[in-house]
C-alpha positions as CSV (number, residue, x, y, z in Angstrom):
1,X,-44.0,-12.6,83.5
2,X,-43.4,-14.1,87.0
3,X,-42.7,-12.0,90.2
4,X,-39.6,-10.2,90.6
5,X,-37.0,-8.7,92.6
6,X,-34.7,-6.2,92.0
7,X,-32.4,-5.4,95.1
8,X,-31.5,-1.6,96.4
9,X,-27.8,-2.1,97.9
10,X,-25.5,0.4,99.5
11,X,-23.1,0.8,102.5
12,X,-26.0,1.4,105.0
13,X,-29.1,0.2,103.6
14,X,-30.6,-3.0,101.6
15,X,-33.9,-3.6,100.4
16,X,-36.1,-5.6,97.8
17,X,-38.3,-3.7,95.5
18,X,-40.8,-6.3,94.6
19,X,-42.7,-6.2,90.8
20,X,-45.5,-8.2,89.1
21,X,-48.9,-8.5,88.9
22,X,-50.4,-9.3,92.7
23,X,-47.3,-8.8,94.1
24,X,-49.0,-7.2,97.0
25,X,-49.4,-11.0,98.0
26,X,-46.0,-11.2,99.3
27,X,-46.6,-8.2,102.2
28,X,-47.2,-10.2,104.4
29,X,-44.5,-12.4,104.6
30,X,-42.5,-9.5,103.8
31,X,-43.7,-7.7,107.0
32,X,-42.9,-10.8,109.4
33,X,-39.8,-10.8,108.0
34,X,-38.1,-7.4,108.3
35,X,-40.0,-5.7,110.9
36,X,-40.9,-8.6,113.4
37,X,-41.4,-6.2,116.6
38,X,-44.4,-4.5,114.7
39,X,-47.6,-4.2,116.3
40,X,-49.3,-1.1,114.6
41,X,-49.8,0.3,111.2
42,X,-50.7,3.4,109.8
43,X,-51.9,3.3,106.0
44,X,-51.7,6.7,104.0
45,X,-53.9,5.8,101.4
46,X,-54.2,8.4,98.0
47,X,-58.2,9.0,97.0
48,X,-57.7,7.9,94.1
49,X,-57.1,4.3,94.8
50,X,-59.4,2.6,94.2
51,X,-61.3,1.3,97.2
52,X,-61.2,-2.7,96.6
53,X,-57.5,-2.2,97.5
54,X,-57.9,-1.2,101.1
55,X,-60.4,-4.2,101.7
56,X,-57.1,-6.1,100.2
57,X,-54.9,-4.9,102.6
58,X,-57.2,-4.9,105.5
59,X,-57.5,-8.3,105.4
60,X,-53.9,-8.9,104.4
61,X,-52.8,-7.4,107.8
62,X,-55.7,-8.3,110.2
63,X,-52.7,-9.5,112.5
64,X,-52.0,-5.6,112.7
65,X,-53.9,-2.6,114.6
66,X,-54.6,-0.8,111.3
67,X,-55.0,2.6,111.0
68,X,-56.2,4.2,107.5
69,X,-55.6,8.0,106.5
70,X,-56.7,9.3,103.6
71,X,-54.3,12.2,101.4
72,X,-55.1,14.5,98.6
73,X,-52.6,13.9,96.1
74,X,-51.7,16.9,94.3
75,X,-48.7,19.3,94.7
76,X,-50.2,21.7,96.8
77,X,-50.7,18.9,99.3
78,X,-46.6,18.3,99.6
79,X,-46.8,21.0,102.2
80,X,-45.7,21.4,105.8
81,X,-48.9,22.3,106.8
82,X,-49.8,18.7,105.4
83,X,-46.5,17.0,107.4
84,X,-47.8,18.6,110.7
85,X,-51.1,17.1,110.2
86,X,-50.1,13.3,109.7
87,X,-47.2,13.7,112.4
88,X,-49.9,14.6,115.1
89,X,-52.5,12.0,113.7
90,X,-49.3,8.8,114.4
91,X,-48.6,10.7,117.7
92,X,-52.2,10.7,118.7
93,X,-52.2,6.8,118.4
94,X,-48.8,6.4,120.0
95,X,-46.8,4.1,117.3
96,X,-43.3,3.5,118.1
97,X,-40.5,3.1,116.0
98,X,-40.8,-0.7,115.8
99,X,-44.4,0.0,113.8
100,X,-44.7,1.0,110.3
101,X,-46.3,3.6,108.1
102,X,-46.9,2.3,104.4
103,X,-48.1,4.9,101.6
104,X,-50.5,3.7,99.1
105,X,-50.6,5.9,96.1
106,X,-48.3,8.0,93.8
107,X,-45.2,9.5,94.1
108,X,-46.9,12.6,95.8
109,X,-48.2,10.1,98.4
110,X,-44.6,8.7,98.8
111,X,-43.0,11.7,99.0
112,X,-44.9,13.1,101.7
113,X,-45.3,9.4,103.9
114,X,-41.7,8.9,103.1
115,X,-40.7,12.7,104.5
116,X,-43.3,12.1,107.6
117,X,-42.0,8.4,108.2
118,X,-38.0,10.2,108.3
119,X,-39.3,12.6,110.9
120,X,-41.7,10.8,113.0
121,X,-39.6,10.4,116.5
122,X,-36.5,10.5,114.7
123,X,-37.4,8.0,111.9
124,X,-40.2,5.0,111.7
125,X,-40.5,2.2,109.5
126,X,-41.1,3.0,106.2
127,X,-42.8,0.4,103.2
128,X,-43.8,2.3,99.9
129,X,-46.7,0.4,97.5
130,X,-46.5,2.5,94.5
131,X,-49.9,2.7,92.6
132,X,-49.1,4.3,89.7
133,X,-46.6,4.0,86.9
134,X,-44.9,6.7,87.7
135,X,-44.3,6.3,90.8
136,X,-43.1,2.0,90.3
137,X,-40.4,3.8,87.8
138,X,-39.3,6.8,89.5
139,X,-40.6,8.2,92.8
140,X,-40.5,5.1,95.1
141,X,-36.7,4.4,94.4
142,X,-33.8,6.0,95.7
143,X,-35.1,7.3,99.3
144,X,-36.1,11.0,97.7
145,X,-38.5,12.7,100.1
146,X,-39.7,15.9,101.0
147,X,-42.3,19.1,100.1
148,X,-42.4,21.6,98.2
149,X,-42.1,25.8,98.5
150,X,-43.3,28.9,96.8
151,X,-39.6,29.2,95.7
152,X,-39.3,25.8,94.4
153,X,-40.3,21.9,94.3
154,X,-39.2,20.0,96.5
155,X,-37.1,22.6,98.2
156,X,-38.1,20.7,101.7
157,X,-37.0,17.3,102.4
158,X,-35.1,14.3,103.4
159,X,-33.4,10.9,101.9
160,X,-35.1,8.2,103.4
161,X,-35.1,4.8,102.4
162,X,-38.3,2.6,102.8
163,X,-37.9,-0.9,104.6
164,X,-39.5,-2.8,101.6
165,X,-41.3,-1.8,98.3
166,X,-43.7,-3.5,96.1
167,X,-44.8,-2.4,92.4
168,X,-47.7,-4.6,92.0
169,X,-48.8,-3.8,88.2
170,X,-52.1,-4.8,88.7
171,X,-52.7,-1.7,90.3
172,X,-52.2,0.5,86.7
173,X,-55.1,-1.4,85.5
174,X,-57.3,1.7,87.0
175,X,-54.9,4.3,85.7
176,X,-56.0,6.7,82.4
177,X,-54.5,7.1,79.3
178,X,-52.7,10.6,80.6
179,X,-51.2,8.9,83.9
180,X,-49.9,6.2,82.1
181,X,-47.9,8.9,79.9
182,X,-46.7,10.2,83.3
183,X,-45.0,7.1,84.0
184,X,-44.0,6.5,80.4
185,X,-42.0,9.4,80.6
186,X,-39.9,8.5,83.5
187,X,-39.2,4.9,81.6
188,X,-38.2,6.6,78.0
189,X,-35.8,9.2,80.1
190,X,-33.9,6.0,81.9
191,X,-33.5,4.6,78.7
192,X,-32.5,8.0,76.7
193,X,-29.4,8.6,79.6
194,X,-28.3,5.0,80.1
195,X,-29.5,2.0,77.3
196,X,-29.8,2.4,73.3
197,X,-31.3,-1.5,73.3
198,X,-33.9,-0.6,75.8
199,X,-35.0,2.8,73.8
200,X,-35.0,0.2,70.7
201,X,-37.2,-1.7,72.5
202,X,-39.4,1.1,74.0
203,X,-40.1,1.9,70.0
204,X,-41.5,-1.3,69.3
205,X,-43.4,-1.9,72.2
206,X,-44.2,1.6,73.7
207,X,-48.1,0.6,72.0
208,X,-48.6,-2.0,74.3
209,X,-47.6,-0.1,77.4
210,X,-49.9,2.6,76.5
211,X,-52.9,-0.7,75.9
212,X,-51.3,-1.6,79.6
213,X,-50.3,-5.6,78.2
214,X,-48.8,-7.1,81.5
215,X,-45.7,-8.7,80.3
216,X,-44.4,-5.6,78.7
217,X,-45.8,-3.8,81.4
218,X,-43.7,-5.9,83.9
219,X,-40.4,-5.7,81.6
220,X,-41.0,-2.0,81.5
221,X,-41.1,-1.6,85.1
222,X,-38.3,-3.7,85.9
223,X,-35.6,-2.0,83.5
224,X,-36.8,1.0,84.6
225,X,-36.1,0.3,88.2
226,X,-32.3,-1.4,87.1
227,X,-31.6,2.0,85.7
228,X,-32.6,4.0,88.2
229,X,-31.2,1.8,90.9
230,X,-27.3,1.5,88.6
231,X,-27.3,5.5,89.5
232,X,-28.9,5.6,93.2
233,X,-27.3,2.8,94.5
234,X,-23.4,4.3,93.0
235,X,-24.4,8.0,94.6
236,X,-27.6,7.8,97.2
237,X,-27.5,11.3,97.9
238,X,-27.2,13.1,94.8
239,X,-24.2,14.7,94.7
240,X,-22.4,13.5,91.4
241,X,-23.3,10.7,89.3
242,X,-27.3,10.1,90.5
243,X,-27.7,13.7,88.5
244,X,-27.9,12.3,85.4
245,X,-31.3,11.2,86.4
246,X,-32.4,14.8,86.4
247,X,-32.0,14.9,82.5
248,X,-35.1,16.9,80.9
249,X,-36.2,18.1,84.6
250,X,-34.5,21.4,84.8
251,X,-36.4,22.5,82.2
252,X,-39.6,20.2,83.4
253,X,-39.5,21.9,87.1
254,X,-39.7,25.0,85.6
255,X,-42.7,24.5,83.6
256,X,-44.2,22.9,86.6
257,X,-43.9,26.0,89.2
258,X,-44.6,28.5,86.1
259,X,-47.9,26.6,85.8
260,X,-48.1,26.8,90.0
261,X,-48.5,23.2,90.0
262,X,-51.8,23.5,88.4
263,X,-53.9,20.4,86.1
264,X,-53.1,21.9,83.0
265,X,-49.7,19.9,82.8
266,X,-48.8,16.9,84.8
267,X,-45.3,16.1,86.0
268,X,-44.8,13.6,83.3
269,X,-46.2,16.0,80.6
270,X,-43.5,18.7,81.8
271,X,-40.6,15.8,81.8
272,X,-41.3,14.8,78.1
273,X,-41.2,18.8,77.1
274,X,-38.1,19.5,79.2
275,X,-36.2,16.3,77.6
276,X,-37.0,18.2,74.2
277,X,-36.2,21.4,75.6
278,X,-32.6,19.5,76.9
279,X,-32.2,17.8,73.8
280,X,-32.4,20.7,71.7
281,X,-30.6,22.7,73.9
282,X,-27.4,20.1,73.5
283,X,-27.6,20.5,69.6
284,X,-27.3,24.0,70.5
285,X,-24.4,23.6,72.4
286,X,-22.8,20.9,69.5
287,X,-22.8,18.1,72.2
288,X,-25.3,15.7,70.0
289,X,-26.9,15.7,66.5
290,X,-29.7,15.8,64.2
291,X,-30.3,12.5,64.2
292,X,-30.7,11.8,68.1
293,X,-33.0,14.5,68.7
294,X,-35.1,12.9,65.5
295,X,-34.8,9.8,67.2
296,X,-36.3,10.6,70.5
297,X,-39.1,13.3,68.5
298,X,-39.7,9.6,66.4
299,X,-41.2,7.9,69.2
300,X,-43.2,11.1,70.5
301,X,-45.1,11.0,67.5
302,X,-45.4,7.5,67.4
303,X,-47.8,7.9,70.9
304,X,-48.8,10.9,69.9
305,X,-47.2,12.9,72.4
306,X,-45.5,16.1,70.6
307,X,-48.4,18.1,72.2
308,X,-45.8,18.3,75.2
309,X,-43.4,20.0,73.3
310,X,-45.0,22.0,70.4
311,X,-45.7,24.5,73.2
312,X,-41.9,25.4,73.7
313,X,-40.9,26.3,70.2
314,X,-41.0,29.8,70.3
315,X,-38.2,31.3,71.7
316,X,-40.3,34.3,73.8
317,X,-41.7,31.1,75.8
318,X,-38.1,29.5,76.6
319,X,-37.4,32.5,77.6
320,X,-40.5,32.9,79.8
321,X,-39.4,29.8,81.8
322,X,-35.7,30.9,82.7
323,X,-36.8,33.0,85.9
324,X,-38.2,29.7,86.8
325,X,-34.6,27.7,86.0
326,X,-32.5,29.2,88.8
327,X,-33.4,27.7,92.0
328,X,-33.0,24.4,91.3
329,X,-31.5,21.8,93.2
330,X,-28.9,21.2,90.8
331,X,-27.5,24.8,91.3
332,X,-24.6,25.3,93.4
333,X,-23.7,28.5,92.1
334,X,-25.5,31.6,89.8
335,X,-25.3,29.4,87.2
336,X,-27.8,26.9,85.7
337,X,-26.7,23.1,85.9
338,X,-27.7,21.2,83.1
339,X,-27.4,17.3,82.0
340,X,-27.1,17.5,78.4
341,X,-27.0,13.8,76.0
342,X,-24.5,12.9,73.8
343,X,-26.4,10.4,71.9
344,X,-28.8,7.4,72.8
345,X,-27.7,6.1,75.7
346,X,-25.6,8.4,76.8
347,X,-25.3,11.9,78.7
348,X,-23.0,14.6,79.9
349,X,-21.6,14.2,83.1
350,X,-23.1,16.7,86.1
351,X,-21.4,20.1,86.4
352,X,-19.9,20.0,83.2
353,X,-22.7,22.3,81.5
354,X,-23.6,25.3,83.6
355,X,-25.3,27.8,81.5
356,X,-25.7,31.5,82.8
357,X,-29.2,33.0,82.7
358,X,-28.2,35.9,80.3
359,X,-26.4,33.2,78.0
360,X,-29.4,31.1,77.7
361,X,-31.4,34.0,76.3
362,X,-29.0,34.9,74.1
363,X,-29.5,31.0,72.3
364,X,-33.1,30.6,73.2
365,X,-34.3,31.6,69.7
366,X,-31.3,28.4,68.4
367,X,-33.1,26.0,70.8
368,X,-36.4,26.7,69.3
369,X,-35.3,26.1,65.8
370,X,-33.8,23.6,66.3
C-alpha cells in the first residue's frame, strides 16, 4: 500500500497526518515546508525505540542543531515533575518559537512532548512520530495532551495540535505481541462506535494485524485515523460529539488507576475489558442485544483476548472499580457519564446515560451475568 495522507481540518488548525511504511522519508520536506524559520530541534525520544531510528533521523535533519532527550515511558512519568524537567532542558538551549520539538515514541511520549510543546514560551512547534500502534490510531490525533494525578489520568493538560504527524508502520515491526493488542484495541473500539463494514473486516483480517502484514497494517491504520478524525475534527475539544470516542474507557480508566498504573494491565488491555464492561452494561440498561455483545466477545476469542475480560465477571469486582468511576473527565455532575452502543456501528449519544454510583451497584451483579 502506497503512502498516505489523511488531513486534520478545523476552523483554526490544518495538518496532514502522514501513513505507510518509511513514511518518515517525507520529514524533511515536510519540515521546509511548514516551519521554514526553524533552526533548532529538540528530539524526545522513548527508550524503547529502537536505536537505528535516531541514526535515521540524525541524518535526516543534519541541516538542524539537534538536540536528543531521552523519556521513560510509563504512566508514572506523565508527571509535572517530568514537564518541569524537559521545559528547563529547551530553555537551557534557548529555542524559540520558530524551532520545533518532535516526540518519538508512544502515546505517553506524545502526551507529555505535546503538553511541554503547548507550554514552552506560550506554545512551540509541535511534530508527533508515533512509534507504536497505539499511538498511530489513537493518541497522536486530536491535540489531547497532558499528565496525570493521584486523583485521576490525565487530570492535567492541554489541547494542542502538532504541526505535522507521520505514522510510519515500519516502526511496529519492533513492537511485541501484547503492544500490538494495545493498538488493536483502539482500532476495534473506532469501528464498534462508528462502522459495521470495517468491524466485518477487522474479523477477517484481525490475524494478520496481530502477524503485523503491511498492507492490512496500513489499511488498519488509515480507517482508524478517518474515524477518529470524523469525531475530532466535528468537536476538537470534547465537549459533545468527540465523547463517543471514550466508549469502553470509563470503565478502562478505572481499572487503570485501581492497578496504580502498574505492568500488570496495559492501557489497551483495560480498553478491551471496559468495552465488555460497556457493552454488558448497555444490555443491562435494554439499549443493545444478545447478539452484539456475542458479536464483539466473537472476535475476542478469535485473538484470544477474553483474558481481558474474564477478570470482570463477578459482580464484587465491578463493584470494586466504581470508587475509581467518579472522577472522570466525562463527569459534570455526581453522576457517572457513560457511552453506551446500540448495535455495531453505533452508540448512544454523550450525556444521555448518567448512571449514579449507588445505582450501578444495585445492577452490578446483571452486568456480570450478562
Amino acid at each position: 500500500m502506497k503512502i498516505r495522507e489523511v488531513k486534520f481540518k478545523n476552523l483554526i488548525d490544518d495538518y496532514p497526518i502522514i501513513i505507510g511504511a518509511n513514511a518518515i522519508n517525507l520529514l524533511p520536506t515536510k519540515i521546509k515546508l511548514i516551519c521554514p524559520k526553524a533552526r533548532k530541534i529538540a528530539l524526545i525520544f522513548d527508550k524503547n525505540v529502537p536505536k537505528k531510528f535516531k541514526s535515521v533521523l540524525k541524518k535526516k535533519l543534519r541541516n538542524y542543531e539537534l538536540f536528543f532527550f531521552s523519556f521513560t515511558a510509563n504512566e508514572k512519568s506523565k508527571s509535572l515533575v517530568t514537564v518541569n524537567y524537559y521545559l528547563e532542558k529547551l530553555l537551557d538551549n534557548n529555542l524559540n518559537r520558530n524551532d520545533i520539538i518532535i516526540s518519538v515514541g508512544g502515546g505517553i511520549t506524545g502526551d507529555v512532548v505535546g503538553f511541554v510543546s503547548s507550554i514552552y514560551k506560550r506554545g512551540i512547534n509541535f511534530i508527533n512520530l508515533p512509534t507504536t500502534l497505539l499511538a498511530q490510531v489513537d493518541a497522536s490525533i486530536g491535540g489531547k495532551t497532558g499528565v496525570n494525578s493521584k486523583l485521576g489520568k490525565n487530570l492535567i493538560g492541554s489541547f494542542y495540535q502538532p504541526k505535522l504527524v507521520i505514522s510510519d508502520t515500519k516502526f511496529l515491526n519492533s513492537l511485541t505481541k501484547r503492544e500490538i493488542i494495545c493498538g488493536f484495541a483502539e482500532i476495534l473500539k473506532h469501528a464498534i462506535i462508528k462502522d459495521k463494514k470495517f468491524f466485518d473486516w477487522l474479523n477477517i483480517n484481525s490475524e494478520k494485524i496481530f502477524k503485523k502484514k503491511i498492507n492490512e497494517m496500513n489499511y488498519a491504520v488509515k480507517r482508524s485515523c478517518e474515524i477518529k478524525l470524523y469525531y475530532v475534527n466535528k468537536d476538537v475539544n470534547e465537549k459533545g460529539l468527540r465523547m463517543k470516542l471514550n466508549f469502553g474507557h470509563t470503565f478502562a480508566h478505572a481499572i487503570e488507576i485501581k492497578n496504580n498504573y502498574s505492568k500488570n494491565i496495559t492501557h489497551g488491555e483495560a480498553v478491551l475489558s471496559g468495552m465488555i464492561l460497556a457493552t454488558k452494561l448497555s444490555r443491562t440498561k435494554k439499549v443493545c442485544d444478545k447478539k452484539t455483545l456475542d458479536q464483539i466477545v466473537e472476535i475476542y476469542k478469535k485473538n484470544s483476548l477474553e483474558y481481558t475480560y474474564e477478570k470482570y465477571s463477578n459482580y464484587k469486582i465491578i463493584n470494586s472499580l466504581i470508587p475509581y468511576l467518579e472522577n472522570d473527565k466525562k463527569n459534570n455532575d455526581d453522576k457517572i457519564n457513560f457511552i453506551l452502543l446500540k448495535k455495531i456501528g453505533k452508540t448512544t449519544k454523550p450525556n444521555m446515560h448518567k448512571i449514579s454510583t449507588k445505582n450501578l451497584k444495585k445492577i452490578s451483579k446483571s452486568i456480570s451475568l450478562c
